[in-house]
PAMAR-709847 format. One record per atom (N, C-alpha, C, O, CB): x, y, z; residue in one letter. Coordinates in steps of 0.1 Angstrom, whole numbers, padded with zeros to 4 digits, always signed. Glycine has a CB too. Example, Ala and Ser with C-alpha at 12.3 -4.5 7.8 and 13.67 -1.06 7.14 Angstrom:
2
+0132-0057+0078a;+0123-0045+0078a;+0132-0033+0078a;+0142-0033+0085a;+0113-0045+0090a;+0128-0022+0071s;+0137-0011+0071s;+0129+0000+0079s;+0134+0011+0080s;+0141-0006+0057s;
***
This chain:
182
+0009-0012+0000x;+0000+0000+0000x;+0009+0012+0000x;+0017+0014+0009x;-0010+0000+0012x;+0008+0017-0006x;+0016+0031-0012x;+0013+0044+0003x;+0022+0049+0011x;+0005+0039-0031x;+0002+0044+0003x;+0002+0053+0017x;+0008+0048+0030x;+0014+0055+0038x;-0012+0056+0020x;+0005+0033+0030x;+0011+0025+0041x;+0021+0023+0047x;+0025+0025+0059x;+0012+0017+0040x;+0029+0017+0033x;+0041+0007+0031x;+0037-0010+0034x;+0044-0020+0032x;+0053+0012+0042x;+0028-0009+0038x;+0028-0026+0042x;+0024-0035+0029x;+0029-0028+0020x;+0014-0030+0056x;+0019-0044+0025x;+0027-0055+0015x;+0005-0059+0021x;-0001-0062+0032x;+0050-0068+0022x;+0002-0055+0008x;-0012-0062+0003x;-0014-0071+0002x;-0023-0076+0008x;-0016-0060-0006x;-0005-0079-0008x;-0004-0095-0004x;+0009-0102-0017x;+0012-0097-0028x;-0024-0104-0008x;+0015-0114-0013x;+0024-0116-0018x;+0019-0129-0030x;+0008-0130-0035x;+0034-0118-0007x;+0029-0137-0032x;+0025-0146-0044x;+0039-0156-0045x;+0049-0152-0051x;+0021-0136-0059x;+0037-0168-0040x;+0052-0181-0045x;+0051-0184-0057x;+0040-0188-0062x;+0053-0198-0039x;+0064-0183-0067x;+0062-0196-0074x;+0067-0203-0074x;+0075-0201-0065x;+0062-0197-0082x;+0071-0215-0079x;+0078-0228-0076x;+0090-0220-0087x;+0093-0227-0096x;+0070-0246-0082x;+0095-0210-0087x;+0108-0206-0091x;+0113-0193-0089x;+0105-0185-0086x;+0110-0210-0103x;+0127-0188-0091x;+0125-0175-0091x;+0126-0170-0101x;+0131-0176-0111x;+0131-0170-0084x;+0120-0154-0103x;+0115-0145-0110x;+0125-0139-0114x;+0131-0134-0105x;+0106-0139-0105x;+0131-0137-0129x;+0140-0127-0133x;+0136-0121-0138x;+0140-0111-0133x;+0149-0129-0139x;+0128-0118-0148x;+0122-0107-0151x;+0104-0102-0145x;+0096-0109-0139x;+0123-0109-0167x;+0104-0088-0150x;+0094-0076-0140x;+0084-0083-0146x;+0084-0089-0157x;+0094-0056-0142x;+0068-0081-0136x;+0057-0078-0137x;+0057-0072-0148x;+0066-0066-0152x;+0052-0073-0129x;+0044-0075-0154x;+0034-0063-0165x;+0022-0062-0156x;+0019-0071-0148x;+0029-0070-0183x;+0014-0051-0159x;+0000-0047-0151x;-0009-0041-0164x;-0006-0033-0172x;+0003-0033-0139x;-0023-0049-0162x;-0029-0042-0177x;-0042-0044-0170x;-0044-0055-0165x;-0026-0051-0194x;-0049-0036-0168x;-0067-0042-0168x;-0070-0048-0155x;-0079-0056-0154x;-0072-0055-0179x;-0061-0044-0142x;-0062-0052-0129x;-0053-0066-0127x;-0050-0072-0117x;-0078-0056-0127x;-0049-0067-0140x;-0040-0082-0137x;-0029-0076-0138x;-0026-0065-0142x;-0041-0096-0147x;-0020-0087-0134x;-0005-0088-0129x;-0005-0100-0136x;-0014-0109-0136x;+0001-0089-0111x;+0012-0098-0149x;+0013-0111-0156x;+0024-0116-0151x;+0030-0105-0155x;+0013-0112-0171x;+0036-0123-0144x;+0046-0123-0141x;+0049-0138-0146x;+0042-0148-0144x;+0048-0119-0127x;+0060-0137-0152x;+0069-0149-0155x;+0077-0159-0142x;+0081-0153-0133x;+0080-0143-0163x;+0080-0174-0142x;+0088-0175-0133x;+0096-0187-0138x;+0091-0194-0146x;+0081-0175-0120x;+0109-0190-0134x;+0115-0197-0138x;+0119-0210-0138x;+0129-0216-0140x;+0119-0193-0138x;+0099-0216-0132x;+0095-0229-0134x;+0091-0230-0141x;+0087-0242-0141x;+0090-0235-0129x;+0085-0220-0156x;+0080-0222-0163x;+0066-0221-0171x;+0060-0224-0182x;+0083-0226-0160x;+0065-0214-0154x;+0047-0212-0160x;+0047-0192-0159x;+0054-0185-0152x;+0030-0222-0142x;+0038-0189-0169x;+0032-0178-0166x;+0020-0173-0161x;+0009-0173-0167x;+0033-0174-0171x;+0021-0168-0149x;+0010-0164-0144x;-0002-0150-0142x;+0001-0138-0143x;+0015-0167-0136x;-0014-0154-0139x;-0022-0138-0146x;-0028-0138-0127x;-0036-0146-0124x;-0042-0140-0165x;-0024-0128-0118x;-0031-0126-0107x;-0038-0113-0107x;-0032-0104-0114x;-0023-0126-0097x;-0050-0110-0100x;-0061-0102-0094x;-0044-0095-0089x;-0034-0101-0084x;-0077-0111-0081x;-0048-0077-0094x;-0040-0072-0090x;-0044-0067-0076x;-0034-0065-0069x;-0035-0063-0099x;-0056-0065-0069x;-0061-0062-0056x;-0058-0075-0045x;-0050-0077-0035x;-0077-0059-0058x;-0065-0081-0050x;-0063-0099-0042x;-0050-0109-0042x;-0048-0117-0033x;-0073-0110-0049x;-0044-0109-0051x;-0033-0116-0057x;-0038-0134-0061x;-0029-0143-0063x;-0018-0115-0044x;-0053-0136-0062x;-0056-0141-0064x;-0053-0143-0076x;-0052-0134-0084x;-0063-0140-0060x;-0049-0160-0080x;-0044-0167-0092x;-0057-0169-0100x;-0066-0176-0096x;-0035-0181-0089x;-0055-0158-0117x;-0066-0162-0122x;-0065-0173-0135x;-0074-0178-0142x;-0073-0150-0125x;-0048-0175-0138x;-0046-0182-0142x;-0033-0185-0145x;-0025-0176-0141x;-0052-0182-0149x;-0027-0197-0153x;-0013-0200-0151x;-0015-0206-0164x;-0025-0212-0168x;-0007-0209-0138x;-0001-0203-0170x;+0001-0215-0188x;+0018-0218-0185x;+0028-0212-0182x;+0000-0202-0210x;+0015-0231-0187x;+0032-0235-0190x;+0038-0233-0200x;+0032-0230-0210x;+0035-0248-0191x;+0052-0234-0200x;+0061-0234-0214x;+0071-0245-0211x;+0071-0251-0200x;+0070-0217-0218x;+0077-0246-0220x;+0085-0254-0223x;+0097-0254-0210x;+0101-0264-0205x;+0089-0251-0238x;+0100-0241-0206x;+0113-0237-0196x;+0110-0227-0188x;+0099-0224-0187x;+0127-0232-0204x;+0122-0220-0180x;+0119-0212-0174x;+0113-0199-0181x;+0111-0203-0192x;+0127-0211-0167x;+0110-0186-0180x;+0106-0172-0180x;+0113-0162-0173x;+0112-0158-0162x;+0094-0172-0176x;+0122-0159-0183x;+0134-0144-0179x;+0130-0135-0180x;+0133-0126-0173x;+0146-0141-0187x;+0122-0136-0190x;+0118-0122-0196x;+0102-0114-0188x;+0095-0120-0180x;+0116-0126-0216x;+0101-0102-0192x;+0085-0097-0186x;+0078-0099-0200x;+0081-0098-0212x;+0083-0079-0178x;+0068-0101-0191x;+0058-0103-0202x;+0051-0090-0210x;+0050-0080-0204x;+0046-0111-0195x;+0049-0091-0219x;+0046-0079-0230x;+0028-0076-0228x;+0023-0086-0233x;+0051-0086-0249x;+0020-0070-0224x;+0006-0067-0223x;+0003-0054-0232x;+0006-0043-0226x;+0001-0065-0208x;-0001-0054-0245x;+0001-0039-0247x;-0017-0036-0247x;-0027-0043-0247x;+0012-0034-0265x;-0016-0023-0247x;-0031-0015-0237x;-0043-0019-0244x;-0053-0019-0238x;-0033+0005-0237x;-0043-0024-0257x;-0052-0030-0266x;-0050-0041-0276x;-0041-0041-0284x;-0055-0021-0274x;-0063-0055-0274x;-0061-0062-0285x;-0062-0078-0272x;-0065-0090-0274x;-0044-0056-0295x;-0058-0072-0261x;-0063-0085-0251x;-0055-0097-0253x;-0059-0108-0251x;-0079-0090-0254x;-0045-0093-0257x;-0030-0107-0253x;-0021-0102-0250x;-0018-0090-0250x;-0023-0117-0264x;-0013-0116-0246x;-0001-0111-0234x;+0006-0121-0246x;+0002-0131-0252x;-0003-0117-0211x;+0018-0112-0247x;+0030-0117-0254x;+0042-0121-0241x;+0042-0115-0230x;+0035-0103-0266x;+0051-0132-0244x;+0064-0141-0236x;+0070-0149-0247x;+0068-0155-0258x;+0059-0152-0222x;+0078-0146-0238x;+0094-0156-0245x;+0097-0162-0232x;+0094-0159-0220x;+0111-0145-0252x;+0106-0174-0238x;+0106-0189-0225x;+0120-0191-0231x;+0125-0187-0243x;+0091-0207-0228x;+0128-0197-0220x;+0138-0207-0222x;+0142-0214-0235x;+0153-0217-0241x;+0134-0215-0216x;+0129-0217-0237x;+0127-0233-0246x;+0127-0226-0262x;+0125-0231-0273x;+0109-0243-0240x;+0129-0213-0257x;+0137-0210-0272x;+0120-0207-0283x;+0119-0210-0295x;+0149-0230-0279x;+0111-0200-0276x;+0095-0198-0281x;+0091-0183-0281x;+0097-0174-0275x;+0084-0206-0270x;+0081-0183-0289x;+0079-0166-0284x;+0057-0173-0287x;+0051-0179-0296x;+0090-0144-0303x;+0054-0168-0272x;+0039-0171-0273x;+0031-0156-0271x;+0034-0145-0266x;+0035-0183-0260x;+0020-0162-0276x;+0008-0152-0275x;-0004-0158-0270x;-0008-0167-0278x;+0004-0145-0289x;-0012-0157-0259x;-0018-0154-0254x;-0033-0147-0250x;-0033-0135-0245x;-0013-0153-0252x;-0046-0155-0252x;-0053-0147-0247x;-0052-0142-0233x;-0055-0150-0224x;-0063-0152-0249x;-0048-0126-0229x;-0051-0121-0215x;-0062-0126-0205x;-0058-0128-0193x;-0054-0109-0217x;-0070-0128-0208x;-0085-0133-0197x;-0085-0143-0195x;-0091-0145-0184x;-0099-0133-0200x;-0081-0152-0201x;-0079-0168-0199x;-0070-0176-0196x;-0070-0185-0188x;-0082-0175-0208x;-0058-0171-0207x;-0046-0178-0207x;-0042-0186-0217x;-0031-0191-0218x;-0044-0184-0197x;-0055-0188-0227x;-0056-0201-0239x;-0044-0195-0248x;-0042-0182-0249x;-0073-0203-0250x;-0035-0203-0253x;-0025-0202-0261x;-0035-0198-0281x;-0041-0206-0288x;-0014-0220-0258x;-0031-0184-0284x;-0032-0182-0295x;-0023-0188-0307x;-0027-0193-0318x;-0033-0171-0293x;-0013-0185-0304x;-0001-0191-0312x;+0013-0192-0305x;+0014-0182-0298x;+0001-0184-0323x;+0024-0201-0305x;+0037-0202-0304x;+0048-0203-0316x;+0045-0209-0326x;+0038-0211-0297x;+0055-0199-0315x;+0068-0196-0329x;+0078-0200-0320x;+0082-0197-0309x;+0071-0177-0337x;+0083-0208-0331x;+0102-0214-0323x;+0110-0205-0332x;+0106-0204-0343x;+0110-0234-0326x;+0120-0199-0329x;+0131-0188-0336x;+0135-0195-0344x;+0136-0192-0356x;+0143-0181-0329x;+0139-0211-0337x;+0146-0214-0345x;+0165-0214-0347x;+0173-0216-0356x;+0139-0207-0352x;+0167-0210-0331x;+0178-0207-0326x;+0183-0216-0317x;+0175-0225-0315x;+0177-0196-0320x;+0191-0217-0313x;+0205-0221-0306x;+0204-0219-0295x;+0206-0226-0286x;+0216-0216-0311x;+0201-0205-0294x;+0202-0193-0282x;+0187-0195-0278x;+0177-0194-0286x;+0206-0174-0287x;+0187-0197-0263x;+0176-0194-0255x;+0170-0178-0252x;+0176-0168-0249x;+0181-0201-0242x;+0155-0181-0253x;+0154-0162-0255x;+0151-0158-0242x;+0141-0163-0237x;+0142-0154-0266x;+0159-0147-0237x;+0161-0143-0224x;+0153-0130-0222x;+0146-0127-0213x;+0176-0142-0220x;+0156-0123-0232x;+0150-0108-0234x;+0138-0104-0236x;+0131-0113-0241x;+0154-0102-0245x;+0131-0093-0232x;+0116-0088-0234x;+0114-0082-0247x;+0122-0074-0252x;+0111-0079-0224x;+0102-0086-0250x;+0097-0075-0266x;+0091-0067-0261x;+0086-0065-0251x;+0088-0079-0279x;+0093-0062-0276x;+0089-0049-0278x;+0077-0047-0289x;+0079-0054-0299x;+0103-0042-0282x;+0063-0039-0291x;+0055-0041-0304x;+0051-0028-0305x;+0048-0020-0296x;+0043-0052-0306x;+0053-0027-0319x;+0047-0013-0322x;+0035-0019-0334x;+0037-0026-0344x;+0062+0000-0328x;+0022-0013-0331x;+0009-0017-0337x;+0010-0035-0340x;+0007-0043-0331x;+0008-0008-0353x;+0014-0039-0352x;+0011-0050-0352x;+0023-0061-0357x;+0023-0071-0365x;+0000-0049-0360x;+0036-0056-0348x;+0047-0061-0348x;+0055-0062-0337x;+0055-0053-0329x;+0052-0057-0357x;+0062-0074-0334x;+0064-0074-0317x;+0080-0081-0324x;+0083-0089-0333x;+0050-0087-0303x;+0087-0074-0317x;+0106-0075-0320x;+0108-0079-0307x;+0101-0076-0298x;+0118-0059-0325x;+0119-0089-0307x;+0125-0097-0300x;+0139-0102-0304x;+0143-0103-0316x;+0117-0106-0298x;+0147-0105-0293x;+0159-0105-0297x;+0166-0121-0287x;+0165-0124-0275x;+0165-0087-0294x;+0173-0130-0299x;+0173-0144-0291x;+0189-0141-0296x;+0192-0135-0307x;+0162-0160-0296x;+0198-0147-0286x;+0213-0147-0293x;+0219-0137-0295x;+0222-0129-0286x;+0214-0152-0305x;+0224-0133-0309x;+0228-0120-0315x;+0220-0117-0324x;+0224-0107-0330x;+0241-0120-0320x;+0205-0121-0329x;+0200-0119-0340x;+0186-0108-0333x;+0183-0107-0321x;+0195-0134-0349x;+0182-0105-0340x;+0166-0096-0337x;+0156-0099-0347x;+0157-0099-0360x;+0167-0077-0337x;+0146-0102-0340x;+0131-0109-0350x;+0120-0098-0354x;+0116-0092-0343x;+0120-0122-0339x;+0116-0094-0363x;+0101-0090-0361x;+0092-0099-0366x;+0095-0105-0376x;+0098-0079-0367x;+0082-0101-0361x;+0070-0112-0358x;+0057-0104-0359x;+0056-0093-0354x;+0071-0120-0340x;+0044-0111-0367x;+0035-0106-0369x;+0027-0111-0354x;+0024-0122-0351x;+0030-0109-0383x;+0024-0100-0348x;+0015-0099-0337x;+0003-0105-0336x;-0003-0104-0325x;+0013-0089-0334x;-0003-0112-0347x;-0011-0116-0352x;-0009-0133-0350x;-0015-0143-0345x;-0013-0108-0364x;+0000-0132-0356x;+0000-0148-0360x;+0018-0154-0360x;+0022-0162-0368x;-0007-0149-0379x;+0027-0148-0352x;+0040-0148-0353x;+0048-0151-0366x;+0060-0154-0367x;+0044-0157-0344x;+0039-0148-0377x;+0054-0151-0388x;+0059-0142-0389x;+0055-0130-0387x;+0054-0156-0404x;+0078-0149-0394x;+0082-0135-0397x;+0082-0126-0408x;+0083-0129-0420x;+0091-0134-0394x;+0081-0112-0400x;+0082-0100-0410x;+0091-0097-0419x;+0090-0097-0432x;+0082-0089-0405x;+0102-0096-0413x;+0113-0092-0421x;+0115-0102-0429x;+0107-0111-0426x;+0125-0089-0415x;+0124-0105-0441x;+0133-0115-0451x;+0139-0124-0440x;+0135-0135-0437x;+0147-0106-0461x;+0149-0116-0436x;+0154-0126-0423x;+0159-0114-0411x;+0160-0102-0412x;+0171-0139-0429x;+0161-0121-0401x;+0165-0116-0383x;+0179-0105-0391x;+0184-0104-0402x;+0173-0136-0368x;+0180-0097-0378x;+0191-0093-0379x;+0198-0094-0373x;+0195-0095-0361x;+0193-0085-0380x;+0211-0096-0379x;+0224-0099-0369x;+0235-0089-0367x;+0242-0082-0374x;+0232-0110-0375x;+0234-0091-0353x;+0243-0083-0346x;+0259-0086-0342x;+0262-0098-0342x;+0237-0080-0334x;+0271-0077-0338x;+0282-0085-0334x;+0282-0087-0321x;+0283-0078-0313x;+0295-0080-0337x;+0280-0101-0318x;+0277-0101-0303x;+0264-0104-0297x;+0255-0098-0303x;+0280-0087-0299x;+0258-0113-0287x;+0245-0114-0278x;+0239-0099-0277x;+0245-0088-0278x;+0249-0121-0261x;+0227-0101-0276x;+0221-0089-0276x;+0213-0092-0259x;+0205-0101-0258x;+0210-0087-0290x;+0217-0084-0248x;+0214-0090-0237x;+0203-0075-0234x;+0193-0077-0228x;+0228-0094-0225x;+0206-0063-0238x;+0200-0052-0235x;+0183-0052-0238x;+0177-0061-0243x;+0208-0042-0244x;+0176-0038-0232x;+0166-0039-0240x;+0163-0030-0253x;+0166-0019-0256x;+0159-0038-0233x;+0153-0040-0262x;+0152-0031-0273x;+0142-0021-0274x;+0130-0023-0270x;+0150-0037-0284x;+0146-0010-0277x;+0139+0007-0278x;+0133+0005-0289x;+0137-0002-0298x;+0148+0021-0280x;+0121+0012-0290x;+0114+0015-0303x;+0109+0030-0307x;+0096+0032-0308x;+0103+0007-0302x;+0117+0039-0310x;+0111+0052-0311x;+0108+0053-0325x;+0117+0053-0334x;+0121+0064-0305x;+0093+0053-0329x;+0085+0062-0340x;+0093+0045-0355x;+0085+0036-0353x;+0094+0089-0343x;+0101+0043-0363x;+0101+0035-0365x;+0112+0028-0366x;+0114+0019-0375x;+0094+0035-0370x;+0120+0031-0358x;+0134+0029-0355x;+0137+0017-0343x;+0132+0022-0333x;+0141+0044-0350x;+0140+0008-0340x;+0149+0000-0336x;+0159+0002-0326x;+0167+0006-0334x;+0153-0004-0344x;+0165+0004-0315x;+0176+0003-0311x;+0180-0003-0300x;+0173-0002-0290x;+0180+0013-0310x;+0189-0009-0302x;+0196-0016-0291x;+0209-0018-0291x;+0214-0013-0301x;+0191-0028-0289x;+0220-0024-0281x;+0233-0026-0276x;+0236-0043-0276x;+0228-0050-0270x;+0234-0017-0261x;+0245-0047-0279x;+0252-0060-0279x;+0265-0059-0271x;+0273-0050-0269x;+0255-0064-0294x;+0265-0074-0267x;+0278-0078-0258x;+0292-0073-0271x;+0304-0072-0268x;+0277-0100-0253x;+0287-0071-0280x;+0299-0069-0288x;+0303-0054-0290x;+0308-0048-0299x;+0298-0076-0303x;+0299-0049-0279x;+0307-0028-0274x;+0297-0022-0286x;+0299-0011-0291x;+0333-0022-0279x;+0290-0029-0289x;+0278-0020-0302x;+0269-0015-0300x;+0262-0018-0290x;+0271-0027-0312x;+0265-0003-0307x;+0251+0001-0303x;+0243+0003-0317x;+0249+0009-0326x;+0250+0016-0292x;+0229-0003-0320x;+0226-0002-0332x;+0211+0002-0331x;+0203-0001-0322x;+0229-0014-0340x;+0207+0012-0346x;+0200+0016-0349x;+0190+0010-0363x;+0193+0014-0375x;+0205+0026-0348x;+0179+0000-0361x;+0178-0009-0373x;+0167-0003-0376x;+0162+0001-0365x;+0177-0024-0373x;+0157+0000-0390x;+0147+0000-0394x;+0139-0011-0393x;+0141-0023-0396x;+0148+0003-0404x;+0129-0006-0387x;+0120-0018-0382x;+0109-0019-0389x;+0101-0026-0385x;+0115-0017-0368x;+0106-0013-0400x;+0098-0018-0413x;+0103-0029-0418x;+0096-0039-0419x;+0096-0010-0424x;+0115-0030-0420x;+0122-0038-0428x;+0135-0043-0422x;+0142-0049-0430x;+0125-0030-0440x;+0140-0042-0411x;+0148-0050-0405x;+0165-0045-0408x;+0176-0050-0403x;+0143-0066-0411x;+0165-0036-0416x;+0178-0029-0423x;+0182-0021-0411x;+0175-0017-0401x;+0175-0017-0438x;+0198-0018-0414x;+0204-0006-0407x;+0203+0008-0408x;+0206+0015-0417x;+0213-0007-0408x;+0198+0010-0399x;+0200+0032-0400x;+0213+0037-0406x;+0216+0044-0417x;+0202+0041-0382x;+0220+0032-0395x;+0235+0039-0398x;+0243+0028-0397x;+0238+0017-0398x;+0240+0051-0386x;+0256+0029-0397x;+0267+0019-0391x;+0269+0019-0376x;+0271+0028-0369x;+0280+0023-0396x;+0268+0005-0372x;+0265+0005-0359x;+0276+0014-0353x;+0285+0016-0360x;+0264-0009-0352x;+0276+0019-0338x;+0284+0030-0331x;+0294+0021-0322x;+0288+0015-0313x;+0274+0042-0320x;+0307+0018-0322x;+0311+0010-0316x;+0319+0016-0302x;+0327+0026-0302x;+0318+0003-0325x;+0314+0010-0292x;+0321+0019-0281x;+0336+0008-0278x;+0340-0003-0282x;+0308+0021-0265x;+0344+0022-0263x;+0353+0018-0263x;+0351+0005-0251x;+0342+0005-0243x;+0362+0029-0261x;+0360-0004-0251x;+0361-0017-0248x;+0370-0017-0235x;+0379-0008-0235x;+0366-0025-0259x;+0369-0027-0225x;+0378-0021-0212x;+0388-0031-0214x;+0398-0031-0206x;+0372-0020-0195x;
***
């Protein structure tokens, strides 16, 4: 309770939680790294529902303000969508990677970017195929998060990079900015 400080009510899961809450419409979606994602009563912390994945859940879950699904990425190397109210699985997409996807997306209208490994996806929000020709590749894991200003792309790689990609089309802005290295 914000005026309080005292603790409304709490919530176990059979793992721990690396990545944040999302809050949309009174629910709380939180990931945990047994595997399941969960939708709680943000007043009650009452469990209104739970979906498994394949692995744990690093990432926060994606709720954007319209359209009534909850977008995640799992371990197991998936990117799912979600009806919000229920929890019924709309669709799942495998990257197709090597690399387990750790990171949270990002969607602007009817495209949700995600980033597994060193590559970055855009995915029809609709139905996960992908948008682009193919992923983009970066030098280096992409552990950061990705930015989306107006229709630009940006994010930072373990490889001292920072890049700016067109996110219509999955192309580069500029030449990535390479910082200095310690």
């Amino acid at each position: 309770d914000l005026a309080t400080g005292e603790v409304r009510w709490e919530m176990e899961t059979g793992g721990p939680i690396v990545g944040g809450p999302a809050v949309q419409d009174g629910v709380v979606y939180v990931g945990s790294d047994d595997g399941l994602l969960y939708a709680l009563d943000a007043q009650s912390g009452q469990e209104q529902w739970r979906f498994p994945t394949g692995d744990g859940i690093w990432s926060t879950p994606l709720v954007p303000a319209a359209g009534g699904v909850v977008y995640l990425t799992s371990l197991d190397k998936k990117v799912y969508a979600l009806d919000a109210s229920i929890g019924q699985k709309q669709w799942d997409v495998s990257l197709g990677t090597r690399e387990k996807i750790i990171g949270s997306l990002v969607v602007s209208q009817d495209t949700i970017f995600v980033a597994a490994g060193s590559r970055v996806y855009a995915l029809e929000s609709s139905s996960g195929k992908q948008r682009w020709p193919k992923p983009f590749q970066a030098e280096g894991k992409i552990w950061s998060n990705l930015v989306l200003s107006q229709d630009t792309l940006y994010f930072a790689s373990l490889g001292h990079q920072v890049y700016a990609v067109n996110a219509l089309n999955g192309e580069p802005r500029w030449p990535p900015f390479t910082t200095q290295g310690a």
